[in-house]
C-alpha positions as CSV (number, residue, x, y, z in Angstrom):
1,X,-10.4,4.1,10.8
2,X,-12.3,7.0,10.2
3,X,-15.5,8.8,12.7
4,X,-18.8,7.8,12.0
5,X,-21.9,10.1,13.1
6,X,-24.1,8.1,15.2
7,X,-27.6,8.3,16.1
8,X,-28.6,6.9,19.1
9,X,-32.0,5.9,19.8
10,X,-34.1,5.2,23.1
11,X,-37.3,3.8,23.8
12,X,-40.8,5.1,24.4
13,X,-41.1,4.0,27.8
14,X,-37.4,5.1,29.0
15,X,-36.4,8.6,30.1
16,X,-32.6,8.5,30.4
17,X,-29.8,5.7,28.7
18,X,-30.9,2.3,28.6
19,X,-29.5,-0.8,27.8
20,X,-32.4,-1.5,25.1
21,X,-30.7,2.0,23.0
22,X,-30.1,1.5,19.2
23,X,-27.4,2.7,17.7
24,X,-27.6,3.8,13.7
25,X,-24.5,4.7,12.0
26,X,-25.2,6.7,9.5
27,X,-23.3,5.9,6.3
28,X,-22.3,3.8,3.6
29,X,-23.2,-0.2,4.3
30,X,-21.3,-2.6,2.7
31,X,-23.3,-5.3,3.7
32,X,-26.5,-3.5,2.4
33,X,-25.0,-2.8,-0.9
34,X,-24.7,-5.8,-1.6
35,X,-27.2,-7.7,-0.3
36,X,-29.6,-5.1,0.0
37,X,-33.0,-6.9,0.3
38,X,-31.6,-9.2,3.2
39,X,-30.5,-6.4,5.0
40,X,-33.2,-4.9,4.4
41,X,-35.4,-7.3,6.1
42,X,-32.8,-7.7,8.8
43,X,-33.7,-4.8,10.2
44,X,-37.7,-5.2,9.3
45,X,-38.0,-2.9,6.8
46,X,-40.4,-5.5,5.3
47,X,-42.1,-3.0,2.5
48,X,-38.6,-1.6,1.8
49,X,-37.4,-4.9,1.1
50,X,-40.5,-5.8,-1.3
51,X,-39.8,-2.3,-2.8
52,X,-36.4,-3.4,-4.0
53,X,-37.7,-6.5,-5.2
54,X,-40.1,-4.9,-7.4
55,X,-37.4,-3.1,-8.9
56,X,-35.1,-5.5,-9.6
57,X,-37.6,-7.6,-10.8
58,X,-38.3,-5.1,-13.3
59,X,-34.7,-4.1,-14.1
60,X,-34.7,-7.6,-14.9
61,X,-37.2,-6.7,-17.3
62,X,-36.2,-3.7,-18.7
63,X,-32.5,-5.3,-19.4
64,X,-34.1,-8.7,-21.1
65,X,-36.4,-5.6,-23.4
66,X,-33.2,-3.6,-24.1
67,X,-31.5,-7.1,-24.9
68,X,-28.4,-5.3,-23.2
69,X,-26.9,-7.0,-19.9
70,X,-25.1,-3.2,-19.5
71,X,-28.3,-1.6,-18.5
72,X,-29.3,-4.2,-16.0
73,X,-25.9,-3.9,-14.0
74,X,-25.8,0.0,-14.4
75,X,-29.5,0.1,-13.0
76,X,-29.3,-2.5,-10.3
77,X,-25.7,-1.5,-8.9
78,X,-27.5,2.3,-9.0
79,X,-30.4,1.0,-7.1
80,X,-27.5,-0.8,-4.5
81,X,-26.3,2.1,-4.0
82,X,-29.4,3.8,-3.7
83,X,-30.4,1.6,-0.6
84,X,-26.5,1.4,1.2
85,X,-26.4,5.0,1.4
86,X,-29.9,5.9,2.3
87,X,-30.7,2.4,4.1
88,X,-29.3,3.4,7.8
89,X,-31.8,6.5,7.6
90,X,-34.4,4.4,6.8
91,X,-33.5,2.2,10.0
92,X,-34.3,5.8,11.6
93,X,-37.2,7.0,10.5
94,X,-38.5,3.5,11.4
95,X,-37.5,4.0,14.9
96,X,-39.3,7.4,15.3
97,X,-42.1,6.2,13.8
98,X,-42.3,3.5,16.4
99,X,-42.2,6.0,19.0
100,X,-38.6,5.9,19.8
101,X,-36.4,9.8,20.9
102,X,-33.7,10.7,19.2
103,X,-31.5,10.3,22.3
104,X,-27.9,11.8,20.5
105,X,-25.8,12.0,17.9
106,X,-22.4,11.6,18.4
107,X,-19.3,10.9,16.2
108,X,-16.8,7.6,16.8
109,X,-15.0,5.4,15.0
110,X,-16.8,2.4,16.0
111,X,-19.6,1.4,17.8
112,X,-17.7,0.2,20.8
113,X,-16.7,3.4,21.2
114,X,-19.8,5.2,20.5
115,X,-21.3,3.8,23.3
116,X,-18.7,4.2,25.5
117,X,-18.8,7.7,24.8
118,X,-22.8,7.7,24.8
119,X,-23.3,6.1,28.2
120,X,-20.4,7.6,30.0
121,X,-21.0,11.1,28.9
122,X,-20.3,14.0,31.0
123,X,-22.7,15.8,29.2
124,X,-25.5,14.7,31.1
125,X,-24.8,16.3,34.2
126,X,-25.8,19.9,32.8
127,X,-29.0,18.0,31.7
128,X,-28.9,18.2,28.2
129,X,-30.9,15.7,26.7
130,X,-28.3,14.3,24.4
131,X,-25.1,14.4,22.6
132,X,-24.7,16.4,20.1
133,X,-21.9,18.1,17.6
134,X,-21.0,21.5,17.8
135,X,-20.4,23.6,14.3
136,X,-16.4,22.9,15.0
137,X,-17.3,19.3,14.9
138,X,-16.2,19.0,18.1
139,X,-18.0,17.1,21.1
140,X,-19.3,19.2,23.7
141,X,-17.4,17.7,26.7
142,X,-14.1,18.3,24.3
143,X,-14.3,21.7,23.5
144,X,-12.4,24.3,25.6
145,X,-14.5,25.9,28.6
146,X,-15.0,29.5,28.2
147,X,-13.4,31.0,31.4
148,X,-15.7,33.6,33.5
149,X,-13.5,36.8,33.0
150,X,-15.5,39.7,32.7
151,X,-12.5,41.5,30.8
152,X,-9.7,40.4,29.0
153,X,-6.2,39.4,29.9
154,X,-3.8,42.0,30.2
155,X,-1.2,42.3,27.0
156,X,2.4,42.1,28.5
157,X,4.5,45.2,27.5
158,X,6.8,44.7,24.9
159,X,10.6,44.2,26.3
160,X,12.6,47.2,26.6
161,X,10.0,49.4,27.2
162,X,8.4,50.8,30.1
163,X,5.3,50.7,30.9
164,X,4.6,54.1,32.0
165,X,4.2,56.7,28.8
């Protein structure tokens, strides 16, 4: 299985993790691809969901005009697509519409897991606000500590030599 980024969202009224956080996963959705209106309205995106309908009402259209059944697949497996890949940032924007932080974004490989990771961060201690990925890609807690040395470590002398010159 491969990571996921996730974005985690908490309500208004909360100020640190709480059980009511949603979780997004942003990418591809199967189940959105191909059933993209019912998913659609799964997650309430109610004029989304009439959107798509329009427009696959009026592929419908456009392929019965063309009198070619290749134009309505292309156009409606485009317009699938279309929704799976963008569908989960839709979900998002909802949410922050609503009023609801962007709490973290972290990267797992389920959601089990992102929540493990979300709730039992160690990240929170230095008060960050959230989770988030470094340029490495790397979690924050992961990453190696920078030690507190002022200088650098002393380069061992080569063997054979002294180290007097």
């Amino acid at each position: 299985m491969s990571l996921s980024r996730f974005v985690v969202f908490e309500p208004p009224e909360t100020e640190g993790p709480s059980e009511r956080a949603v979780f997004v996963r942003d990418r591809f959705s199967l189940a959105a691809f191909l059933v993209p209106f019912v998913w659609l309205l799964r997650y309430g995106l109610w004029l989304s969901a009439l959107a798509v309908v329009a427009l696959f009402l009026a592929i419908g259209f456009i392929g019965e005009m063309s009198g070619s059944g290749l134009v309505t697949v292309v156009l409606s497996v485009l317009l699938s697509g279309i929704v799976a890949l963008e569908g989960p940032m839709l979900r998002a924007r909802r949410l922050r519409a609503k009023g609801w932080r962007e709490a973290a974004s972290l990267q797992a490989e389920g959601r089990a897991e992102a929540e493990t990771i979300y709730y039992h961060s160690e990240g929170r201690e230095a008060g960050r606000s959230g989770i988030s990925i470094g340029e490495s890609g790397a979690l924050p807690w992961a990453r190696p500590k920078a030690e507190a040395r002022s200088t650098p470590p002393p380069i061992p002398a080569a063997a054979g030599t002294s180290g007097a010159a």
